[in-house]
Residue, then its C-alpha position, 0 to 999 in steps of 0.5 A: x347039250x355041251x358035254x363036260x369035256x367041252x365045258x373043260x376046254x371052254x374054262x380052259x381057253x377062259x383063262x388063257x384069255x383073261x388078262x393076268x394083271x397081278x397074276x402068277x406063278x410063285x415061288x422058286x423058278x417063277x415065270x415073269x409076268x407078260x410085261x414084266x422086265x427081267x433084271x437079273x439073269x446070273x450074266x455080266x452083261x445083264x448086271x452091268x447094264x441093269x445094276x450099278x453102285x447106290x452111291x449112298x453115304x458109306x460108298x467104297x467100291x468103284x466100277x464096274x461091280x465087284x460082286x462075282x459071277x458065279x456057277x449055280x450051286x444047284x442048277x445049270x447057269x451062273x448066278x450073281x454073289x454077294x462079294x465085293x472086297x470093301x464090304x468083308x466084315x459086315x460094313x453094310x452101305x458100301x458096296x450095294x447095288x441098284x437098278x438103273x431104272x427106279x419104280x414106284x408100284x411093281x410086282x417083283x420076283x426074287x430067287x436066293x440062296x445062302x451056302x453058309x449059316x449066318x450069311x446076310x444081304x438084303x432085298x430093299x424096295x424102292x431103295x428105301x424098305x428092306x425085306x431081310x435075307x438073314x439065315x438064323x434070325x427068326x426075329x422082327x429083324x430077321x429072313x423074310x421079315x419087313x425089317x423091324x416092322x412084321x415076324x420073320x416068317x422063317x417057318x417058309x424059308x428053305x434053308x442052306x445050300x436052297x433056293x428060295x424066292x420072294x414075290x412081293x407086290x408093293x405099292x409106295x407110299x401115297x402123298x398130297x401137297x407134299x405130306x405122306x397120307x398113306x404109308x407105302x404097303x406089301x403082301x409078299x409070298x415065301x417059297x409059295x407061302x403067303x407070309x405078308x399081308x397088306x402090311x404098311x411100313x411106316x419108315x426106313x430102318x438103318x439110317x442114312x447108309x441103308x437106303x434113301x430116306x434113311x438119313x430123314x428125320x429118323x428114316x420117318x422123312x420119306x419122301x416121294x421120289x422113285x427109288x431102284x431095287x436094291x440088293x446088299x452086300x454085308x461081306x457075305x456070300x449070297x447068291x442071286x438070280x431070275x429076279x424080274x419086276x413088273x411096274x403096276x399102278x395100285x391107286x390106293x387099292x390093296x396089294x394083295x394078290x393070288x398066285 
């Protein structure tokens, strides 16, 4: 007879062999998935060779990136903050910055935090689609909302002077002989909390200066390219770190995933 101890360890040795797909940790501290690449650490030399400019239409900066290498505020290392002179008063599109690398389906982990109150940037999937970071907006454009397209689930954000993190699977919009036939989807986790899901977003928001697509027909004109993660910078101060990204293949499925 096995006894139940011997039943533990085969469960347990179970699930170490089961392979994790769209599996993992969330929240803050978050490991990367096996397979995952890490694009942000908190150092020059890995935003330097990840990141570079989205030479959008409102482009101002130049390289290398201005945004600053900063000590955590809370933990030991150094994070990435939002700062670079051409964009001080909100000038939104001027200095943003992208992955070299572009992406269709991922799972990707982000970790923020804002030291003062109103501070704004943006996470933008794809290039295309923003998950806002805004402290004090609980509206439809306002922190951890799929901009103007879900609520802001702020009842899970953690506040000023914490950190936070998203983890979201997103799947891009799917197209036959060139037309959109289904709307590119998400489910996203807040601080641990499950806030979206399976939500489809239907356009890009903000215009030409937001991201790709923006400037197409109303931001209604996606098209079918790849596009890289984005981060914005709005004049403020945001800090960003352990952010990686893992490129899945989603077919039509659901985005839905389980911690």
């Amino acid at each position: 007879m096995i006894n139940t101890k011997t039943l533990a360890l085969i469960a347990l040795v179970g699930c170490f062999n089961t392979p994790q797909v769209l599996r993992a940790e969330v929240g803050v501290g978050a490991k990367p998935l096996p397979g995952a690449e890490q694009i942000l650490d908190g150092t020059r030399e890995m935003l330097d060779s990840k990141w570079t400019y989205w030479e959008g239409p409102g482009y101002a900066s130049s390289l290398p990136i201005k945004w600053k290498i900063v000590d955590d505020p809370v933990d030991d290392g150094t994070v990435i903050m939002t700062d670079d002179p051409v964009a001080a008063g909100g000038k939104y599109g001027t200095a943003d910055i992208v992955t070299k690398k572009k992406y269709r389906d991922f799972r990707l982990h982000v970790e923020f935090l804002i030291p003062n109150k109103g501070g704004n940037s943006g996470v933008y999937l794809q290039n295309r689609y923003e998950i806002q970071v805004l402290d004090g907006d609980k509206t439809k454009h306002g922190m951890g909302a799929i901009i103007n397209e879900s609520e802001s689930p702020y009842h899970a954000y953690n506040g000023l002077g914490k950190w936070n993190a998203y983890d979201i699977n997103f799947r891009a919009a799917r197209f036959q002989d060139g037309k959109r036939v289904h709307p590119a989807r998400v489910t996203m986790y807040f601080n641990g909390k499950k806030v979206h899901s399976d939500q489809p977003i239907m356009k890009v928001w903000g215009g030409a200066r937001s991201g790709i697509d923006g400037g197409n027909d109303g931001g209604k004109g996606v098209t079918d390219r790849p596009g890289g993660l984005k981060l914005q910078c709005e004049g403020h101060d945001v800090r960003y770190r352990n952010i990686w990204i893992k490129e899945i293949d989603l077919g039509n499925g659901t985005t839905d995933f389980k911690e």
